[in-house]
N, C-alpha and C positions, 0 to 999 in steps of 0.2 A: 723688980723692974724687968729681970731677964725673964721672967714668964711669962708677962705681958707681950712682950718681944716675942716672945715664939709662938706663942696665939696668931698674932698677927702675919708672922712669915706662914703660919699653916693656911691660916684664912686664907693670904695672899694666892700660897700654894694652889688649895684647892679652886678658887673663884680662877686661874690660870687652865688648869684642868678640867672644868665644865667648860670654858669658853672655846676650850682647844677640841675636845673632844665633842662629838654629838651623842655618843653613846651616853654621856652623865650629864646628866640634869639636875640642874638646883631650882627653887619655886620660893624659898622661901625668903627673909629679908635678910638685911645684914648681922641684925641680932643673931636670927639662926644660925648664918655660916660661920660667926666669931663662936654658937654653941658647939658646930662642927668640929672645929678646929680647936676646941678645948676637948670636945669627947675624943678628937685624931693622938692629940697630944697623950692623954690618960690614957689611952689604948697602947700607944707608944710607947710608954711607960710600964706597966701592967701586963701586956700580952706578947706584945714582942719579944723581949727576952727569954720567955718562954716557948715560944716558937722558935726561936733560935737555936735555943740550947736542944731543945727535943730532933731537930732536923739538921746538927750538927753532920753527921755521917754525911746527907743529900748535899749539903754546900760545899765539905770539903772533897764529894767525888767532883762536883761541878766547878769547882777554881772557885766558889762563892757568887756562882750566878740564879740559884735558887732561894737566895734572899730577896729576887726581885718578887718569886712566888712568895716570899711570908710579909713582904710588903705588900703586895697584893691580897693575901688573908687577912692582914691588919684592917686597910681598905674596907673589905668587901667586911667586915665586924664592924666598923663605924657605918657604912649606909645600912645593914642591917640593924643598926640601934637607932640611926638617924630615920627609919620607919617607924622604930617603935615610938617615939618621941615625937613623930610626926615634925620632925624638924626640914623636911625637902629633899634630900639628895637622894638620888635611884642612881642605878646604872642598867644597861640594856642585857648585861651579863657579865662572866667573870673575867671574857676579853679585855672588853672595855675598862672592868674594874683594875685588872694587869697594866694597862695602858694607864692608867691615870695614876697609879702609883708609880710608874716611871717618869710621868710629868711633874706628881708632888714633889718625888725624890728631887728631880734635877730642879726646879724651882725652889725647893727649899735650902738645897745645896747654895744655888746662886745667891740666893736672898740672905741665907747666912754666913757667906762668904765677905758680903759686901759690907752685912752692919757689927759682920767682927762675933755674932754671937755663937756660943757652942762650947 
């Protein structure tokens, strides 16, 4: 059930972050952004820790602000597989891609604050 749940806050996430931003664009249905949001998740899982650990030095000179950057690579790894897949989502670049990983983050923050999961 808890994964279900967090499908759905990323979903939520992301569909927050195309709406918000102009620079990201989604096209495709719902099925696809719940795919998104499983392929955000699996990246999540799989890639991110490993960009973490490898960029440990960068985050600990920055106080841990250059995790917004490997949030942002994660990101910009899911619309580049969301091309492969032909699943919808673009961004106009890797601004915009930085920007929306700051709006997934604090929306999924908020969304998982409120239904307790994490």
């Amino acid at each position: 059930m808890g994964i279900v749940v967090r499908i759905l806050i990323n979903a939520a996430a992301l569909w927050v972050a195309v709406a918000v931003l102009p620079g990201l664009e989604f096209t495709g249905t719902w099925l696809a952004l719940l795919g998104v949001a499983l392929l955000l998740g699996v990246i999540n899982v799989i890639v991110k820790p490993v960009l973490s650990v490898l960029s440990l030095p960068l985050v600990v000179l920055t106080l841990g602000l250059f995790l917004l950057v490997v949030n942002a690579i994660v990101l910009a790894i899911v619309i580049a597989l969301s091309n492969a897949f032909d699943l919808g989502l673009t961004s106009d670049g890797f601004g915009w891609t930085f920007l929306g990983a700051v709006v997934v983050s604090i929306v999924s923050w908020g969304l998982e604050s409120v239904t307790g999961t994490r």
